[in-house]
Residue, then its C-alpha position, 0 to 999 in steps of 0.5 A: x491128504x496129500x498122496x506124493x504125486x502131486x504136480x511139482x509146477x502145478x499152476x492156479x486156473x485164477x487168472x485164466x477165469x479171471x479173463x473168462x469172467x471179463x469175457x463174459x462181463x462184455x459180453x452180459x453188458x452187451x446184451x443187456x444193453x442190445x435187449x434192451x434196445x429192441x424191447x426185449x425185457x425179459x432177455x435183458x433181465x436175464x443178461x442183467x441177473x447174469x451180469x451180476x452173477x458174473x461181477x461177484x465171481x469176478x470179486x471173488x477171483x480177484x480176492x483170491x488172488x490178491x490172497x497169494x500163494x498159500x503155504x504147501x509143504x515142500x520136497x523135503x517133508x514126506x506124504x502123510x500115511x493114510x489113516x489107519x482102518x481096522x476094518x480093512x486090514 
């Protein structure tokens, strides 16, 4: 519901989660990689099940913004009023 108060030049976090993701996908390479190479299989599995992890939020914000803005009513169009309750008065 919207109350009114809402930030006029509110901006999506996608694009920074975006490079956080890619941060991340080095990172969880690298240490698949790295384990690997010194034998450690169970960390290196465990980066892999990360990397994956990783690579599907990274579709899904690349999705989204690929999606653009959504339609968000402007200035001009009032808050709604809050449902009406009997029991509160």
């Amino acid at each position: 519901m919207r109350t009114g108060s809402e930030p006029v030049t509110a901006r999506s976090p996608l694009r920074m989660r975006f490079w956080l993701g890619m941060w991340g996908l080095i990172w969880t390479v690298g240490g698949t990689i790295a384990f690997a190479w010194v034998g450690r299989t169970g960390w290196a599995i465990a980066c892999g099940v990360l990397f994956v992890v990783v690579a599907v939020d990274l579709i899904m914000v690349v999705r989204h913004i690929r999606q653009g803005p959504h339609y968000q009513p402007g200035r001009d169009i009032p808050p709604y009023d809050p449902p009406y309750d009997p029991d509160r008065g």
